[in-house]
VOPAGU-2260 file (C-alpha; in pm, 1 decimal, decimal comma):
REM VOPAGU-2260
SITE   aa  ch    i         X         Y         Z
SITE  UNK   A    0    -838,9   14857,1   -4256,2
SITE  UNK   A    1    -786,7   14521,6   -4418,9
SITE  UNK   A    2    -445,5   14520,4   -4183,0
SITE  UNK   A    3    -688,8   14508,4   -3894,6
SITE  UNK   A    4    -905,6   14283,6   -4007,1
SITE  UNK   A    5    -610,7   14017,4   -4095,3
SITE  UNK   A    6    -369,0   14048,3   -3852,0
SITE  UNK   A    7    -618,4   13875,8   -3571,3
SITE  UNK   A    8    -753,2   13599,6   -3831,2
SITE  UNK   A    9    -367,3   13516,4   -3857,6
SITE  UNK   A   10    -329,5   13452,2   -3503,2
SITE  UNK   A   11    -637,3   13245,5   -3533,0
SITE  UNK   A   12    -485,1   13059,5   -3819,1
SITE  UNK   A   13    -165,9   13002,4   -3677,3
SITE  UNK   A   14    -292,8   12865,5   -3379,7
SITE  UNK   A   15    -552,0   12636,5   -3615,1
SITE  UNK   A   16    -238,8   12502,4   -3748,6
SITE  UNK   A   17     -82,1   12412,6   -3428,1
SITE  UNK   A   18    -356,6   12171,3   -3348,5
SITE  UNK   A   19    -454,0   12036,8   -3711,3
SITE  UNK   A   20    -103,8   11867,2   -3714,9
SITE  UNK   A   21    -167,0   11691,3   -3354,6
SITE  UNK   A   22    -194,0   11289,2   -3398,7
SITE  UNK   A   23    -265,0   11130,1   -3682,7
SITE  UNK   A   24    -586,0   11191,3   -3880,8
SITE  UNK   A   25    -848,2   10980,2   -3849,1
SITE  UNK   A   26   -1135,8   11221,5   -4040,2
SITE  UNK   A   27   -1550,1   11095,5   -3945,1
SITE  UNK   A   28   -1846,4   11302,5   -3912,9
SITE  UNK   A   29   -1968,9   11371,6   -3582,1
SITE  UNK   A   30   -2261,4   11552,9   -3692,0
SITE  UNK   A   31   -2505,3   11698,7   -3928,9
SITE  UNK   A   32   -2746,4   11996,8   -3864,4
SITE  UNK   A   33   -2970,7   12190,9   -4153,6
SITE  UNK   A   34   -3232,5   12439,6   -3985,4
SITE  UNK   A   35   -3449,5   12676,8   -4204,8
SITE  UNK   A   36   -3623,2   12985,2   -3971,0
SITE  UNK   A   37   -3832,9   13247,3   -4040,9
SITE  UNK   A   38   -3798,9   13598,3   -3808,3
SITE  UNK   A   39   -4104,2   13826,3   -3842,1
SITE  UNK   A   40   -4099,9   14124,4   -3663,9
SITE  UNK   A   41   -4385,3   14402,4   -3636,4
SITE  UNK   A   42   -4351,3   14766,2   -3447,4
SITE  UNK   A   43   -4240,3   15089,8   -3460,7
SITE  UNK   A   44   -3967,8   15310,5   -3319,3
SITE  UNK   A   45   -3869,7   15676,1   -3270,0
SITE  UNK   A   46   -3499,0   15577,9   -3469,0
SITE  UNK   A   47   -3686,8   15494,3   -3809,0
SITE  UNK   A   48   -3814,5   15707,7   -4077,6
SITE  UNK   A   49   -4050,5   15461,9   -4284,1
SITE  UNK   A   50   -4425,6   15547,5   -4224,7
SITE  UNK   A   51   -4407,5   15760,3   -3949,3
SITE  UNK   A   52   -4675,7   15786,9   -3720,0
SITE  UNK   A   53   -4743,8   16016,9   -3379,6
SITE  UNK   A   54   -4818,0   15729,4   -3110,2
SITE  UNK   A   55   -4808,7   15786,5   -2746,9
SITE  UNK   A   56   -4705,9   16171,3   -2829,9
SITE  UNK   A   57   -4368,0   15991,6   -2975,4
SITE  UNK   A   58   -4285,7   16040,2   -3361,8
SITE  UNK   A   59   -4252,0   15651,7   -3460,4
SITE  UNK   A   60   -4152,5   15478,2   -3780,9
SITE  UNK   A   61   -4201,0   15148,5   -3886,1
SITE  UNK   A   62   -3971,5   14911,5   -3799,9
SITE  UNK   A   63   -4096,3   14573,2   -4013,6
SITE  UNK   A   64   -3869,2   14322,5   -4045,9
SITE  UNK   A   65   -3832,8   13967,9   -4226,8
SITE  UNK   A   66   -3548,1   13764,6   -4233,3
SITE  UNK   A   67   -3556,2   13442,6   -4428,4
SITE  UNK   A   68   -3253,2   13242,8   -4230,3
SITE  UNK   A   69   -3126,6   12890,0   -4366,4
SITE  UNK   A   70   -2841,4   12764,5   -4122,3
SITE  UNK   A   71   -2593,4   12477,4   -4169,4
SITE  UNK   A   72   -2375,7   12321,6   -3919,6
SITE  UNK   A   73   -2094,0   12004,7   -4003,7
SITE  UNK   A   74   -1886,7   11892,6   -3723,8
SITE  UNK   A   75   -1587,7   11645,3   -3848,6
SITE  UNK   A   76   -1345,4   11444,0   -3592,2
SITE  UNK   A   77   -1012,9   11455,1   -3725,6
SITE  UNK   A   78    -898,5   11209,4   -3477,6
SITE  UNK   A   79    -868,9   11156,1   -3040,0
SITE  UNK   A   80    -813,2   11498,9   -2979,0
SITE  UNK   A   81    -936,1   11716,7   -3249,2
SITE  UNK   A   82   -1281,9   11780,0   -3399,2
SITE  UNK   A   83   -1370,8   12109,5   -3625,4
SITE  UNK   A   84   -1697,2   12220,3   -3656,2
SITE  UNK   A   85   -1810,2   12449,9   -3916,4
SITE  UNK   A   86   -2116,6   12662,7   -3874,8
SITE  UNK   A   87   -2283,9   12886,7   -4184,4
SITE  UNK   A   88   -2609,0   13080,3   -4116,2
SITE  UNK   A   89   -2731,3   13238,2   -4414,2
SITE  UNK   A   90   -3029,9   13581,0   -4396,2
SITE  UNK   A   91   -3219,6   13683,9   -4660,7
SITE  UNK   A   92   -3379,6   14037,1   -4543,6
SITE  UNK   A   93   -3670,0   14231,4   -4601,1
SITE  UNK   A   94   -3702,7   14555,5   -4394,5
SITE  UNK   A   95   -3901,6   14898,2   -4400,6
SITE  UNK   A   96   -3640,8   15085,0   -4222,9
SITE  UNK   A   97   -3290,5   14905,5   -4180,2
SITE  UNK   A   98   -3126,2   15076,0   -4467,9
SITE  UNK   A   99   -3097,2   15472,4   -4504,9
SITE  UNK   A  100   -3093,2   15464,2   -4862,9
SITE  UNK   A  101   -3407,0   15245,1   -4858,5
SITE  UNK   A  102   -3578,5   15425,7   -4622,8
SITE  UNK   A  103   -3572,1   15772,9   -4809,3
SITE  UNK   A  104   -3682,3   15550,3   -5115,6
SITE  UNK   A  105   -3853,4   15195,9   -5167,0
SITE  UNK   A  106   -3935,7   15036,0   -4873,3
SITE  UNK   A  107   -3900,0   14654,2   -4847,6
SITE  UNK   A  108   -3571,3   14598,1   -5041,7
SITE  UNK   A  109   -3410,2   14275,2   -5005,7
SITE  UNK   A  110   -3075,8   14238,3   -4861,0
SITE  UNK   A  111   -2869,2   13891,2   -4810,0
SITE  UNK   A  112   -2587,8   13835,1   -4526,2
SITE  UNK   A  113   -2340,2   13528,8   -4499,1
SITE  UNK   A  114   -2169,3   13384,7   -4213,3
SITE  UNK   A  115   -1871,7   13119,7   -4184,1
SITE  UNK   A  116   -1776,6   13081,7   -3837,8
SITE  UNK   A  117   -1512,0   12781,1   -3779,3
SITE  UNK   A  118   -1416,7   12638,2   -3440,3
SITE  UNK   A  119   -1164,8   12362,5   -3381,1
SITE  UNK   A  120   -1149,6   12206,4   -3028,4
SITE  UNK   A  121    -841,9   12043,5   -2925,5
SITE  UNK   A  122    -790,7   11799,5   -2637,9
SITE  UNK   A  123    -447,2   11872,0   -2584,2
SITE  UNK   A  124    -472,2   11598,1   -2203,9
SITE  UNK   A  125    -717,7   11413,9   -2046,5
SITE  UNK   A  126    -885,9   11701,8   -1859,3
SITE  UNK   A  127    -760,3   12037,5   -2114,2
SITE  UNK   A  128    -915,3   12150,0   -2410,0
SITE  UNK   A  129    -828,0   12438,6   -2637,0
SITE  UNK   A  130   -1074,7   12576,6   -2839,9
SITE  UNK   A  131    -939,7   12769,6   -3186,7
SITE  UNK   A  132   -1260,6   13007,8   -3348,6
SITE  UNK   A  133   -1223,4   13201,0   -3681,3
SITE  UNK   A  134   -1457,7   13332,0   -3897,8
SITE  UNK   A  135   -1625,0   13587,5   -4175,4
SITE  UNK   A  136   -1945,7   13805,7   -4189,6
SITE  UNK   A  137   -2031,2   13978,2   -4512,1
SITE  UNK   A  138   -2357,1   14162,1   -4543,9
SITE  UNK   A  139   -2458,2   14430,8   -4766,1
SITE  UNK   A  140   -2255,2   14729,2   -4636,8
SITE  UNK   A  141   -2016,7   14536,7   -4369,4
SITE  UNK   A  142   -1791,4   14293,5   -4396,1
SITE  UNK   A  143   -1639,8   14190,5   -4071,1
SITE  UNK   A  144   -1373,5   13892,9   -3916,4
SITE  UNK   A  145   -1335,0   13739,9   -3593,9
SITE  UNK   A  146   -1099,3   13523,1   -3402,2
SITE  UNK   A  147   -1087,8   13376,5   -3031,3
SITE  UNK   A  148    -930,4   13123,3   -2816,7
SITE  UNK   A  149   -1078,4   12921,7   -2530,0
SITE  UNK   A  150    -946,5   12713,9   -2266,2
SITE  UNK   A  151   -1134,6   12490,1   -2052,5
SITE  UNK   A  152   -1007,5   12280,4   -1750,2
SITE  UNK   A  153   -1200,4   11952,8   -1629,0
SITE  UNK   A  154   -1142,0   11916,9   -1260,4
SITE  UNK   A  155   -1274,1   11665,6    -987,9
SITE  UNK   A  156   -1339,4   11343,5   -1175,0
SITE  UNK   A  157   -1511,8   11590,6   -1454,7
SITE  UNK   A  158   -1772,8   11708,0   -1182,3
SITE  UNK   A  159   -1677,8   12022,9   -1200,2
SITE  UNK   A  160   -1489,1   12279,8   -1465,8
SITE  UNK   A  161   -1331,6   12609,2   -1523,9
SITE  UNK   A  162   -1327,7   12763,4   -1871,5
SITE  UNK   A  163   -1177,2   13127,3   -1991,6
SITE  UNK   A  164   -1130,2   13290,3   -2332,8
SITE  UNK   A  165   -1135,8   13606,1   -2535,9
SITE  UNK   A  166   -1198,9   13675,1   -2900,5
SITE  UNK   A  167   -1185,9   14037,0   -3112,6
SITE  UNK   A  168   -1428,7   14112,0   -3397,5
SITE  UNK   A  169   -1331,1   14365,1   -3647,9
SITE  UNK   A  170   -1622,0   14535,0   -3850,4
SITE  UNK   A  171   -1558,1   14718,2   -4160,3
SITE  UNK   A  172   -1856,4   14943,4   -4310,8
SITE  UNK   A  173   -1975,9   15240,8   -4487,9
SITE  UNK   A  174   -2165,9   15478,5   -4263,4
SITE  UNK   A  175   -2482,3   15548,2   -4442,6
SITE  UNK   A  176   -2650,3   15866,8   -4272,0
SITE  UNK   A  177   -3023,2   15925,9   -4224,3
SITE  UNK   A  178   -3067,7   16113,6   -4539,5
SITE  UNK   A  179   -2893,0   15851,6   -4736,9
SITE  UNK   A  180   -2535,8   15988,0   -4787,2
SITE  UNK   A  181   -2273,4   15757,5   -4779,9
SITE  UNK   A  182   -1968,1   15917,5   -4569,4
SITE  UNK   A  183   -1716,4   15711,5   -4704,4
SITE  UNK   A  184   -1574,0   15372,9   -4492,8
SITE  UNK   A  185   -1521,0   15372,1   -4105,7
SITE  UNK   A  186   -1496,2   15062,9   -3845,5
SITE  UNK   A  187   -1548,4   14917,7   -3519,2
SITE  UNK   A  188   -1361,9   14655,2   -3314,7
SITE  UNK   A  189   -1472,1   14494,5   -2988,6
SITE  UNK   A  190   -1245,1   14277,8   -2717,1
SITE  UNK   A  191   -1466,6   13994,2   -2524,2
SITE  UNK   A  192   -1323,9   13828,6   -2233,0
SITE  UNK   A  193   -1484,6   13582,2   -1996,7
SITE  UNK   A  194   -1403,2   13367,1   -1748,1
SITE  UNK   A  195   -1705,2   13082,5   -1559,0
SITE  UNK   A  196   -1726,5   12701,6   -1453,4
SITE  UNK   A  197   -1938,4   12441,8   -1380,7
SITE  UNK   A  198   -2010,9   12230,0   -1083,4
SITE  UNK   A  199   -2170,6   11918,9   -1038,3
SITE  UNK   A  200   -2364,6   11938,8    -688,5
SITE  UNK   A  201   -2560,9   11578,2    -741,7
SITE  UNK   A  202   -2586,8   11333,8    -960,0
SITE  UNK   A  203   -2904,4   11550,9   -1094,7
SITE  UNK   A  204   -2795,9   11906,7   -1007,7
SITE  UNK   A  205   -2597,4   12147,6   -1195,8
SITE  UNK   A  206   -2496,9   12486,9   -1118,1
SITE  UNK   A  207   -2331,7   12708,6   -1426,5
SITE  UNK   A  208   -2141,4   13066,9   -1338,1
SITE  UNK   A  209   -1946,9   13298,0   -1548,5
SITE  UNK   A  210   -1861,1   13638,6   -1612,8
SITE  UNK   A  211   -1820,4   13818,2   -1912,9
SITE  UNK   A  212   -1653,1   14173,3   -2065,8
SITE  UNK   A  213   -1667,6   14359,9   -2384,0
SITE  UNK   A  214   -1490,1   14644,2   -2495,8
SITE  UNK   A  215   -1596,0   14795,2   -2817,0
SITE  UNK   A  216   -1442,0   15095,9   -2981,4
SITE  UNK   A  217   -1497,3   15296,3   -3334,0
SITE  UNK   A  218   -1777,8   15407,7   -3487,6
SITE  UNK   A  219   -2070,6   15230,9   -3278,7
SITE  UNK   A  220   -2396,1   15350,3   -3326,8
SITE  UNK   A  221   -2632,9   15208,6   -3615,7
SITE  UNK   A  222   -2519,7   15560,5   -3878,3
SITE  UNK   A  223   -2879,6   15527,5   -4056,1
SITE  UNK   A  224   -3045,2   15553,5   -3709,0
SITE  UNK   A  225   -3195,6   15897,8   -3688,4
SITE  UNK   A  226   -3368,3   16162,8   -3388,2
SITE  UNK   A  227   -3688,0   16267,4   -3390,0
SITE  UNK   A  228   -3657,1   16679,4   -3348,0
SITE  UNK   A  229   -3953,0   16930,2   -3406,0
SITE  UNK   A  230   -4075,1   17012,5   -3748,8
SITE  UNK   A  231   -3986,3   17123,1   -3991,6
SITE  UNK   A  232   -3628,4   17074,3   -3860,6
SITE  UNK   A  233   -3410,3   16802,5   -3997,7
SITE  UNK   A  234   -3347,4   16444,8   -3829,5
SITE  UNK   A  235   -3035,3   16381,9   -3711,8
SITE  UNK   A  236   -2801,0   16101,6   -3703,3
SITE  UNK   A  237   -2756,4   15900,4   -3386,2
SITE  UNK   A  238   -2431,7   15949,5   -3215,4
SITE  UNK   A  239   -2215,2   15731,7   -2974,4
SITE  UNK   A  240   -1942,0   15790,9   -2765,2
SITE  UNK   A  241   -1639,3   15650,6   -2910,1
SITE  UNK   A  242   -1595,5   15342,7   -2656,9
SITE  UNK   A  243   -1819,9   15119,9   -2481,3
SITE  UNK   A  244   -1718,7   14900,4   -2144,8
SITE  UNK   A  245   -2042,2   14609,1   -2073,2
SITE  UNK   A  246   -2035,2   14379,4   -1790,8
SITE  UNK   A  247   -2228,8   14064,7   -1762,7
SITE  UNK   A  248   -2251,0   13817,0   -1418,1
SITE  UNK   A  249   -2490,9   13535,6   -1547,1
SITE  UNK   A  250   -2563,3   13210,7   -1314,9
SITE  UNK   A  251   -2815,7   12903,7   -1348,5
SITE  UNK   A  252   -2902,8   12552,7   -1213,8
SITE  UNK   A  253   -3045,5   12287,5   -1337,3
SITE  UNK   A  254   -3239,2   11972,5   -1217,4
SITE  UNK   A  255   -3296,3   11677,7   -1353,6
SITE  UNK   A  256   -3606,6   11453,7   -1207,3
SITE  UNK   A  257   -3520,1   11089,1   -1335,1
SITE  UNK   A  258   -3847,6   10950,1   -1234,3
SITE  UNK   A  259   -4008,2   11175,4   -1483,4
SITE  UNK   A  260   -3770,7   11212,3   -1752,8
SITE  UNK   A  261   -3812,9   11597,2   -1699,5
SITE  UNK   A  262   -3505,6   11894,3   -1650,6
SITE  UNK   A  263   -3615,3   12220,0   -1487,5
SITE  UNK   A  264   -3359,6   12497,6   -1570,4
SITE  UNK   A  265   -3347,0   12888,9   -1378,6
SITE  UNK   A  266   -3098,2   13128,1   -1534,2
SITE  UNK   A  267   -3014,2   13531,1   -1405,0
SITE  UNK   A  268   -2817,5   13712,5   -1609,9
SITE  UNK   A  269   -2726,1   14090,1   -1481,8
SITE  UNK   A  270   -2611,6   14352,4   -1765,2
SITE  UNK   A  271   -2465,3   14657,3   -1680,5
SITE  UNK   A  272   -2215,5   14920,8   -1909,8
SITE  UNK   A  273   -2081,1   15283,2   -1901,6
SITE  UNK   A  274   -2372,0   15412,3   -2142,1
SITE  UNK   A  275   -2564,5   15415,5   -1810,6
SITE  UNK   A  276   -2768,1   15080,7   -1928,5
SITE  UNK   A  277   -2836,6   14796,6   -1632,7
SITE  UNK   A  278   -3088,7   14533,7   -1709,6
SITE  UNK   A  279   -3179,9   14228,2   -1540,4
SITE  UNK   A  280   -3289,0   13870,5   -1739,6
SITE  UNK   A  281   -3470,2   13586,7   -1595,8
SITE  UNK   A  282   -3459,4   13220,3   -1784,2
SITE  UNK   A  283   -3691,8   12930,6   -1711,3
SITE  UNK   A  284   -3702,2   12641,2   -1870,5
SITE  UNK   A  285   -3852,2   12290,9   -1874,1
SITE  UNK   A  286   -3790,2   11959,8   -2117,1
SITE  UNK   A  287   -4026,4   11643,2   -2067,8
SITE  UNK   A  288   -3990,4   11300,9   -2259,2
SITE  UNK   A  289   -4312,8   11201,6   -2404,4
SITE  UNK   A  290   -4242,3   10846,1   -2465,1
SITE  UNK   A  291   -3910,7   10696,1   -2584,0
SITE  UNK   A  292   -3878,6   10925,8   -2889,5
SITE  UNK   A  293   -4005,0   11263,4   -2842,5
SITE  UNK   A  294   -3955,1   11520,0   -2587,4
SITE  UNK   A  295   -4081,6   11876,3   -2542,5
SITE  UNK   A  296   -3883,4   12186,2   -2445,3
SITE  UNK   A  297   -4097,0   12503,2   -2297,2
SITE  UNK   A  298   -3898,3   12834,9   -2208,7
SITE  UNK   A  299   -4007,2   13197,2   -2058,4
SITE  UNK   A  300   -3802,1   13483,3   -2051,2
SITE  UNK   A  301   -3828,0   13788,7   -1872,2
SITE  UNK   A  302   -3595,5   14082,3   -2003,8
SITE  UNK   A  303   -3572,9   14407,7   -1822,0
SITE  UNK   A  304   -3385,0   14710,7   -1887,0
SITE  UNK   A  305   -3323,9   15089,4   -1830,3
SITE  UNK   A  306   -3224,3   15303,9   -2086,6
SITE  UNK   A  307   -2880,3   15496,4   -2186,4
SITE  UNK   A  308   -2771,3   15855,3   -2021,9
SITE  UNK   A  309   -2833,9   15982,2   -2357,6
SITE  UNK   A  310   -3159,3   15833,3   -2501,9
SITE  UNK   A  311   -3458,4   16077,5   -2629,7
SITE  UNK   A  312   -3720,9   16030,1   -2829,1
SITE  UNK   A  313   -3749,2   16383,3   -2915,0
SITE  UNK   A  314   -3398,4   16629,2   -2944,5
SITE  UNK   A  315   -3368,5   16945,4   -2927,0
SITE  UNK   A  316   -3357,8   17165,5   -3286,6
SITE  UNK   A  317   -2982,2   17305,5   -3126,0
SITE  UNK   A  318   -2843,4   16903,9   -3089,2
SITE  UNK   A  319   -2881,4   16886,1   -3503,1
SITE  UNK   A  320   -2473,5   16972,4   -3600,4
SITE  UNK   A  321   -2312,7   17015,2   -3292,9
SITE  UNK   A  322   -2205,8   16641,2   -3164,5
SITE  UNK   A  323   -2458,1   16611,3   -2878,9
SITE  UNK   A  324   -2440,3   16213,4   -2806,0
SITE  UNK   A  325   -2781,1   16105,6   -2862,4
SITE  UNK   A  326   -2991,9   15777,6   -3015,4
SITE  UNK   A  327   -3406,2   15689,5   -2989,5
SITE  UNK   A  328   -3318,5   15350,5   -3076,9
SITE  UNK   A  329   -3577,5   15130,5   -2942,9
SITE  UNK   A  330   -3350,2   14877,4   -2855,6
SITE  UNK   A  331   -3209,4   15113,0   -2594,4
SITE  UNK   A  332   -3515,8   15234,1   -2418,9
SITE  UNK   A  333   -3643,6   15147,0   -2118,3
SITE  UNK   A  334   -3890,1   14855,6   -2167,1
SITE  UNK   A  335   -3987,1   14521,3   -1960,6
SITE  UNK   A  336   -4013,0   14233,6   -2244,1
SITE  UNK   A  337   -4156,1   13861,5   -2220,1
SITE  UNK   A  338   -4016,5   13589,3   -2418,9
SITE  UNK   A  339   -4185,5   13229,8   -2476,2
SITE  UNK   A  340   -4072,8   12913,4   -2678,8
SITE  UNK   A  341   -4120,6   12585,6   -2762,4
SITE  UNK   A  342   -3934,5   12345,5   -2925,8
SITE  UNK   A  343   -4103,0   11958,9   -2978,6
SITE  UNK   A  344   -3780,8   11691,7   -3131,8
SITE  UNK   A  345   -3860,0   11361,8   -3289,0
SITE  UNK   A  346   -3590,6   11123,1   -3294,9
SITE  UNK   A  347   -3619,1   10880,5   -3589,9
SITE  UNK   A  348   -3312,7   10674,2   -3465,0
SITE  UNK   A  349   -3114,4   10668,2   -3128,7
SITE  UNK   A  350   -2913,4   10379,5   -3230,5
SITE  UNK   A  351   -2564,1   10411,5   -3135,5
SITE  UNK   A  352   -2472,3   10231,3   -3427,4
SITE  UNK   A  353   -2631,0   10439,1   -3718,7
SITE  UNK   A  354   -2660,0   10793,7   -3460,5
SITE  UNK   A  355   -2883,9   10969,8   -3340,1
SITE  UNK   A  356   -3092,3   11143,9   -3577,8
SITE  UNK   A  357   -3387,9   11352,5   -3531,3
SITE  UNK   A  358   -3612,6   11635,3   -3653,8
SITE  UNK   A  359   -3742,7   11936,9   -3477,4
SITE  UNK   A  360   -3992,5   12204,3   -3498,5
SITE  UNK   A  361   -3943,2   12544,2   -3268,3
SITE  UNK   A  362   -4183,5   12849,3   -3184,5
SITE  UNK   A  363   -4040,7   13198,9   -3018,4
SITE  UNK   A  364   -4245,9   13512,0   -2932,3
SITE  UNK   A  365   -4104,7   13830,0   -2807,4
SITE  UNK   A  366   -4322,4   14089,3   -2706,0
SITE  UNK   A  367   -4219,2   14428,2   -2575,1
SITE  UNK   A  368   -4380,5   14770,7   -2585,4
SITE  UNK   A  369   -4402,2   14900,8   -2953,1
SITE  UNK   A  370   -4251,8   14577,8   -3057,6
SITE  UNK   A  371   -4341,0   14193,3   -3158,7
SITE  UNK   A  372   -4172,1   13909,6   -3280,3
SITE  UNK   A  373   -4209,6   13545,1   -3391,6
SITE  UNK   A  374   -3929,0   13288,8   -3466,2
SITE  UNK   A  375   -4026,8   12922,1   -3633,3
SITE  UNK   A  376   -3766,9   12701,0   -3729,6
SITE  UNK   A  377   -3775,2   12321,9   -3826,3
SITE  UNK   A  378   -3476,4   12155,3   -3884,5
SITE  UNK   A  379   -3303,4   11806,9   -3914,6
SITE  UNK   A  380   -2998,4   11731,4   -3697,6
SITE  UNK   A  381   -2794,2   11360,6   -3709,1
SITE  UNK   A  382   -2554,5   11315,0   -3426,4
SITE  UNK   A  383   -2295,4   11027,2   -3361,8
């Protein structure tokens, strides 16, 4: 296991190497970014076993959620060519039903999860760039490492671009049942690949495209999830099929209206994988200077989905031991959900000289059947 784990962060090393030692170091900071959030979330779901309730004729738990998130992000230029940038998000967890041990005993216990996730971009000509990523997760039953490369191609006097990568993410945990067992260690590993580009269409119009797949493999559904099934029987364990192929076609434009100082966005992103899921996602989004040192960003999403082959919300007593594939997630049902956001910046300084330094406040809420959310985050970000 720790074999799998290392072998791809050594690729990602070695190839960190190979572009540390290009040119001669000239070491600055680029940029500075501290953001504290707060994720509150506030529904129930047929997968959980805290508090549950009959609504709708479904057998629903309680599926409370907060997540306490301070984030930290340094970006250094080493010299012409390279510049690292280190990102570390940090969650501090409170949740009714997340944990199976915690579920089956006291609610509300606090877990903590760490990130380091380093990416070093390398201008290797005038119009390439080679992007180097490597990084840790460690939470409170997984630890996890990932490692990527990325290449991206300027082309047409930079009015236009082509960009393609891949990365692999190995997960390490201990599969923790519904009843609370622990069944010892497993893992799970995925492959992304994408390929999209960029093309300049005026001097105010920009049209984004790109592709993405995943392949995932190992043990992938969430082991503490269980299946509602009729009393008095026993809840069983979600189960997965052992692989999982998603594809993802995503496009969007945007316009900028110099007369205004406003930029209208539209993103589409289409989702489809072998579990029998397809969903569609809608992005629209609009940023407005109000004055010379504060602008406003509004966003709606639209999120639509269908669910898996293999979803229920109530199994049958005979699917308990004999390896039926089966989850009530809630994440995997069929639901339509609306997203909105706002985000208001205040620059205190856009002086070349000293950078451009700001602070921000930002406001999500998520709203789905069964299911609500709010995000607020203020942060502090200096930029040269």
């Amino acid at each position: 296991m720790r074999a799998a784990v290392a072998r791809p962060i050594g690729w990602a090393v070695g190839l960190l190497l190979v572009a540390v030692g290009c040119g001669p170091s000239q070491w600055r900071t680029e940029e500075v970014n501290a953001r504290m959030s707060y994720f509150g979330q506030e529904g129930r779901g047929a997968q959980s076993q805290a508090d549950v309730q009959e609504i709708d004729g479904v057998e629903r738990g309680d599926e409370r959620l907060d997540v306490y998130q301070p984030s930290f992000r340094v970006a250094l230029r080493q010299n012409d060519r390279v510049r690292h940038t280190l990102d570390m998000p940090i969650d501090i967890v409170t949740s009714a039903s997340a944990d199976a041990l915690d579920a089956v005993s006291t609610a509300s216990k606090v877990n903590e999860a760490v990130e380091l996730d380093l990416r070093t971009q390398w201008r290797a000509t005038d119009n390439d760039e080679i992007q180097f990523r490597i990084g840790a997760h460690i939470e409170e039953y997984l630890k996890g490492g990932f490692g990527g490369i990325r290449y991206l191609r300027e082309l047409a006097d930079d009015n236009a671009t082509i960009e393609a990568g891949v990365d692999l993410t190995v997960d390490a945990f201990d599969p923790l049942t519904p009843q609370g067992f622990d069944l010892g260690h497993t893992s799970r590993q995925a492959f992304h690949a994408w390929l999209g580009g960029s093309q300049v269409l005026s001097r105010t119009t920009l049209a984004r495209a790109g592709y993405d797949l995943t392949y995932q493999w190992g043990r992938l559904e969430q082991t503490w999830n269980s299946v509602p099934v009729p009393r008095p029987f026993i809840r069983p364990a979600e189960l997965f099929p052992g692989t999982r192929l998603r594809h993802v076609l995503s496009g969007s434009l945007s316009q900028h209206i110099p007369q205004s100082r406003s930029t209208l966005m539209g993103a589409y992103r289409y989702y489809r994988d072998d579990f029998g899921v397809i969903a569609h996602t809608l992005d629209l989004e609009a940023s407005q200077w109000m004055g010379s040192h504060v602008y406003v960003r509004v966003g709606y999403r639209l999120h639509d989905q269908g669910s898996p082959d293999f979803f229920t919300t109530e199994a049958a007593p005979t699917d308990r031991d004999d390896g039926t594939i089966l989850t009530a997630d809630s994440d995997l049902a069929a639901f339509r959900a609306h997203e909105w956001s706002v985000k208001v910046v205040l620059f205190t300084s856009l002086d070349e000289a000293r950078g451009r330094e700001s602070v921000y406040i930002s406001y999500h809420r998520y709203e789905r059947p069964y299911l609500d959310v709010g995000v607020v985050s203020v942060g502090y970000r200096w930029l040269r």
